[in-house]
N, C-alpha and C positions, 0 to 999 in steps of 0.2 A: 601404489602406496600399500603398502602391507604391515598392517597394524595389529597387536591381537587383543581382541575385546575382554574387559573384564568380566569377571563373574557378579550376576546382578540378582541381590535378593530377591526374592518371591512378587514381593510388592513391587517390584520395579522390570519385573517384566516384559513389562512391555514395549518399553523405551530398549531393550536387550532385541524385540520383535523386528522394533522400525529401522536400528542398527545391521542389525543381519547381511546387509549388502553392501554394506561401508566398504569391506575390505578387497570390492571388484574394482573400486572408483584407482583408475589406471594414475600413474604420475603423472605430478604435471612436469612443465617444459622449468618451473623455478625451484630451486628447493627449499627456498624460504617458506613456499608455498604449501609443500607436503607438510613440513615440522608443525605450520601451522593449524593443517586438518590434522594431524595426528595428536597434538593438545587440541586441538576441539573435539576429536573422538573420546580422547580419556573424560574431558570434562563431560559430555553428554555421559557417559556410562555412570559418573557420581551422582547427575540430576537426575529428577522423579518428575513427570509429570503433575504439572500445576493443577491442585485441588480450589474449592472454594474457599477454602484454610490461607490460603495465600491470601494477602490481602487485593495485591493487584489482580487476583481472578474472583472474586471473594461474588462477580454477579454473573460467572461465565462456568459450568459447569462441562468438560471435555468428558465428561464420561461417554456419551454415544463416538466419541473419536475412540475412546480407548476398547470398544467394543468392536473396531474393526482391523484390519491388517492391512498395510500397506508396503508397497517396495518399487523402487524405481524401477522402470522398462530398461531393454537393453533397444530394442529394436517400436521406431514409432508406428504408428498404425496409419495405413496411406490415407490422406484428405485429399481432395482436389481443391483446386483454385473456386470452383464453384461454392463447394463446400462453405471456404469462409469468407465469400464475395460480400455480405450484409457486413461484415466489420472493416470493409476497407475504409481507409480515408483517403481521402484525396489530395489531400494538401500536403501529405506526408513525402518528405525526402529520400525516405528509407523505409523498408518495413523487412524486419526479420520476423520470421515466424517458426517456430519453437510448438512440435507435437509431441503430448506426453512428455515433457521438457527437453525433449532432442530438436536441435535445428534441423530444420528442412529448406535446404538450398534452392528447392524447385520452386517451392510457395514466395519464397524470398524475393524483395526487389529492392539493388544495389546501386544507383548511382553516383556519378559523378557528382563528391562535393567542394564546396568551397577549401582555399588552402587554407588550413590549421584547422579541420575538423576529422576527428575522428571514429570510426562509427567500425568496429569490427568482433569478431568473437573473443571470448575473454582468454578462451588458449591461444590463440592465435597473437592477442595482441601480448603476453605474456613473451613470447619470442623475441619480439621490437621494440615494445614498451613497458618491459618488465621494471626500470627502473622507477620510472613514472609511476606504475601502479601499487609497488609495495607499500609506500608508507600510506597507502588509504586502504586497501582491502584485507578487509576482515581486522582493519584496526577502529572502524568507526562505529561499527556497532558488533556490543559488548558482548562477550559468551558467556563472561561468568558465573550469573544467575539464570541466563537465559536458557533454558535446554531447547527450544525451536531454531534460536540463532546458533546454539551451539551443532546440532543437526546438520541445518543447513551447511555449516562451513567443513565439516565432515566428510559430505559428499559433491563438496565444490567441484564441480568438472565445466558444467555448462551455466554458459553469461554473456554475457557484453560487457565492452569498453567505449564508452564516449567519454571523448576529450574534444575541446572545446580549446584552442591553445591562443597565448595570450593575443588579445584583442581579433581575433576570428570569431568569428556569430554567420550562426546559422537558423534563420528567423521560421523557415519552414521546421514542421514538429519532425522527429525521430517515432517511427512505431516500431514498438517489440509485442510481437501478438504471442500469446500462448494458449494454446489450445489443450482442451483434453479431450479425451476419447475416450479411454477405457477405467476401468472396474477396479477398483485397489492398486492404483497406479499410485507414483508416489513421486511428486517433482519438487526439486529443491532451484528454482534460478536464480542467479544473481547477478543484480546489474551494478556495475560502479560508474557514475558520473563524475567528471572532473573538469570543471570549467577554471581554465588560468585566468590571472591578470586583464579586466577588460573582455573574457570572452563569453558568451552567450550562445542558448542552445533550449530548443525545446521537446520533451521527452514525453509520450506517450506508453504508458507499461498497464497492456490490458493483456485483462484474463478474458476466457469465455469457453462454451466446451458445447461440443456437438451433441450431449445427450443426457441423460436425466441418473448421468452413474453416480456411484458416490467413490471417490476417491482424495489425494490430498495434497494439495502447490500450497510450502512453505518458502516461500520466496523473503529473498532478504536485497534490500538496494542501500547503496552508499553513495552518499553527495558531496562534494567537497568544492566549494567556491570560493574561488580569491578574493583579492580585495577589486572591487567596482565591477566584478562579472555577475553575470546572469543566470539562474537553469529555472525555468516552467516545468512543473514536476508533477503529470496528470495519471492517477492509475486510476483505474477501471477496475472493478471489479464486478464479473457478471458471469460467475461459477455455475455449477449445474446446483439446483436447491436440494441435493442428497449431498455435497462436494463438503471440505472441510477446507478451508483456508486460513493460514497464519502468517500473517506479513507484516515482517518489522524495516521501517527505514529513517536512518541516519543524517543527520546534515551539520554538516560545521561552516560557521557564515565566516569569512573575515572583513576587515573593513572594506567598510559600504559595499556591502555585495549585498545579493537581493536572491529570496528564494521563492518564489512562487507554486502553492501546494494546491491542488486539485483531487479530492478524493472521491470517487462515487461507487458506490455500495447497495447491489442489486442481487445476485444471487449468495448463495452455500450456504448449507443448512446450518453450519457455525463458521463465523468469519470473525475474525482477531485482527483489526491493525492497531500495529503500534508505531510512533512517529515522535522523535528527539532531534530537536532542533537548537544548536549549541552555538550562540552567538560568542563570537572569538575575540570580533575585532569592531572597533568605535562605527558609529553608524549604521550597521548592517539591519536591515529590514526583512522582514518573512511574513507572506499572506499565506494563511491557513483555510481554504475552505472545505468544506465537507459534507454531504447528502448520502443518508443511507435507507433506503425504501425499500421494508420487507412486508411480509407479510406469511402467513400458513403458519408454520412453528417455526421460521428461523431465528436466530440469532445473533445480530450485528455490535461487536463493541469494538470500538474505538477509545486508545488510550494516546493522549499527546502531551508531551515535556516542551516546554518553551522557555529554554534555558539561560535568560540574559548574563553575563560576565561583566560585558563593558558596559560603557556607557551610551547613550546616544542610539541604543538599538530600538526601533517600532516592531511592533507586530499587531496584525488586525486577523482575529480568528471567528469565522464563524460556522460553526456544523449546524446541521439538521437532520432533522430523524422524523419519520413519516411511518406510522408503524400499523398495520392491519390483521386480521386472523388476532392468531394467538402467538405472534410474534412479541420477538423482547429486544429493545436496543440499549445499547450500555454507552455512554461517553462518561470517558473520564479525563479532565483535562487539566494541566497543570502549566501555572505561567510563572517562572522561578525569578526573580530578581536578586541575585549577589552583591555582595556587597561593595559598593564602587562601580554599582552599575547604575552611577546615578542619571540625571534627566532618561529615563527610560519611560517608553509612551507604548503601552501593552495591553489588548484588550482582546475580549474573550467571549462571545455568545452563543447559546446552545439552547435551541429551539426544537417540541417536538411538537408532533401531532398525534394522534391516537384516533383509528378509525374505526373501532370495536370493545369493547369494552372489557374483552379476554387479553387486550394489546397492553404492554407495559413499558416504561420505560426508566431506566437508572440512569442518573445526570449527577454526576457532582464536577462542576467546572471550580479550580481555585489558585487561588494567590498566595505565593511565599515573600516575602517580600523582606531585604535585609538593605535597604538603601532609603534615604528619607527625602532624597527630590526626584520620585516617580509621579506618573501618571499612568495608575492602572486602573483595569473592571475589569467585571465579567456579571455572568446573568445567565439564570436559566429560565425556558417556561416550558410549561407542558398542559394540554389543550386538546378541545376538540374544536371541531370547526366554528366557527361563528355563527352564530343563530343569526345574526345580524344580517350578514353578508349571503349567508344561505337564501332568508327568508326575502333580500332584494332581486337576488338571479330567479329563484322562483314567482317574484310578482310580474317580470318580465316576458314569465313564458317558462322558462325551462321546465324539463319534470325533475323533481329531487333528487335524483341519481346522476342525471346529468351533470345538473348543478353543485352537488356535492365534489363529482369528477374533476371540474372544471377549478373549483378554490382546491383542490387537492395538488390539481397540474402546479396553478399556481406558486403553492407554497415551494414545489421541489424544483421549479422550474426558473427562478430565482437565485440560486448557485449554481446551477447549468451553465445560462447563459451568462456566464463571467467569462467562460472558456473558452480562448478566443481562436477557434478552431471551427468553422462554420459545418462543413460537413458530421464532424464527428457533434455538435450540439445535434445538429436536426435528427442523426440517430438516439441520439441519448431522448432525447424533447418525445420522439415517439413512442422509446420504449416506459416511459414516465408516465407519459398517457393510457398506456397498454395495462401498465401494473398498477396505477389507481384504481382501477377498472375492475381488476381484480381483489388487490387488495381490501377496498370498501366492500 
């Protein structure tokens, strides 16, 4: 794809900095696919970097992002299998693994799956399933205001394609592991899910990185469920604490299809998700949950749309924030109800904890509401531990640090274990126990 970049005022910079490599990203195999990164290129070169002026960033300050330089690798940095032995899971189907956002075939393990499942690289399935994939990628989540999504779809080269085809399920999870490695690297992945009519599939999309660099995975994923299918939708996010991470993902329900969300949120020194969930079709349901557990100076916000149309759609959302040091977590959460989207059953809770008194947290969870036979809430609180409940593990025995550990496990360990994935909880349960520890 050969594009040529526009000329970008003084203040905008640096978005002209992160561009700079745009114009190596090779064609792809469609060409609907280039026109497309080539208007996402022009639209990134009009966008400016999100200030606090914005209102959707108005608690998330990217100035230390804009104080460094980044750019995609051509070539990854060798791992071994030993390397990322602690992130395996076992239950897992599939595991693609992706260093410095390039596939690495040798880390990789491909089996034999059930018929009507799909599980391969995004160029590759662009050859055989190009029809299939146009009208979902890079049409579900938006570039127009976005300059991260717009970025990302820019340098689109490297992703995956699951497809899920009708009434095929595949009840063992899919893992896509992405690794970093090096120092002002710059990864853009992107996954597209697509479960037809009837079919079912569960997805794993975890970060993590071999070492304490700062660099930056703006990852973008799109969901698309039929009516009465399935996708379990778990990201991980466990960046190096210098890393920057920006992740937006997309999902459009139709009837009674069913989205189930699992977020956890452990390392990068600023991490952004965003997460628009667009009910389509009558009945369709979406479980939102969410845990982000920082601590030192980082920064975790999460932004979620929960965008009802029809009627008859549920949703039950609940994040939590666990925050220590001089860390800051942001949720901001939005549950839309249109008009004619009536009996809708929509709720909402956001829960934090605060283990230090430098720790803060920004919550505004809220309701639009344009239809008059709903059932909605929502709720926030924010809290230190219980005197209560401190002061009974302590009568017991415990020494207060223990004890404080122990209702800290607790609280994060609570949206853990929903994730019905045994091996991958009991690493997650560990590492929660590891970072209370710290965190306090």
């Amino acid at each position: 794809m050969t594009v040529t970049a526009a000329s970008h005022p003084a203040s905008n910079a640096y978005v002209a900095s992160l561009l700079a490599g745009s114009t190596a990203v090779p064609k792809s195999p469609a060409a609907w696919l280039d026109a497309r990164r080539a208007a996402a290129l022009e639209r990134a070169n009009a966008l400016a970097v999100p200030t606090t002026r914005d209102e959707e960033w108005r608690f998330t300050d990217l100035t230390p992002l804009t104080k460094l330089t980044f750019q995609p690798v051509t070539t990854a940095t060798a791992v071994s299998a030993t390397d990322i032995a602690a992130y395996a899971v076992a239950e897992a189907a599939v595991r693609l693994v992706f260093v410095d956002g390039i596939y690495a075939p040798a880390l990789s393990q491909r089996s034999a799956l059930p018929a009507g499942i799909t599980v391969e690289l995004l160029a590759d399935a662009l050859k055989s399933h190009g029809a299939l994939i146009e009208p979902h990628l890079t049409q579900l989540v938006k570039n127009e205001n976005d300059l991260f999504a717009s970025l990302n779809t820019a340098f689109l080269q490297h992703g995956v394609f699951i497809h899920a085809a009708k009434n095929a399920a595949l009840k063992a999870p899919i893992h896509l592991l992405f690794v970093a490695t090096r120092k002002g690297a710059a990864a853009y992945p992107r996954c597209l899910i697509v479960a037809d009519m009837g079919g079912e599939c569960c997805v794993i999309e975890d970060y993590v990185a071999l070492g304490g660099e700062a660099y930056l995975t703006n990852a973008v994923t799109e969901v698309a469920v039929a009516p009465n299918a399935s996708v379990r939708h778990i990201k991980l996010q466990r960046e190096s604490d210098q890393a920057f991470h920006i992740g937006s993902c997309a999902v459009t329900l139709a009837k009674d299809a069913r989205y189930l969300a699992h977020a956890v949120t452990f390392g990068a020194r600023l991490s952004r998700n965003n997460l628009t969930v667009t009910q389509q079709g009558e009945g369709a349901h979406a479980q939102i949950d969410g845990i982000a557990l920082i601590g030192g100076r980082q920064l975790a916000d999460t932004h979620t749309l929960m965008d009802h149309t029809q009627p008859h759609g549920t949703c039950e959302q609940s994040h939590k924030t666990i925050v220590g040091g001089a860390g800051h977590a942001v949720f901001n959460g939005k549950v839309f109800v249109r008009q004619g989207a009536q009996q809708t059953d929509s709720s909402q809770q956001s829960r934090n904890l605060l283990l230090s008194d430098k720790a803060h947290v920004d919550t505004k969870p809220q309701l639009e509401i344009f239809a008059d036979d709903v059932k909605c809430a929502h709720g926030a609180t924010v809290g230190q531990l219980d005197a209560d409940h401190l002061f009974y593990l302590k009568s017991r025995g415990l020494p207060e640090a223990q004890a404080r550990n122990l209702l800290t496990y607790a609280f994060g360990a609570e949206i853990i274990d929903r994730i019905p994935v045994p091996s991958l909880v009991a690493q997650l349960e560990k590492s929660v126990m590891a970072r209370t520890e710290i965190a306090s």
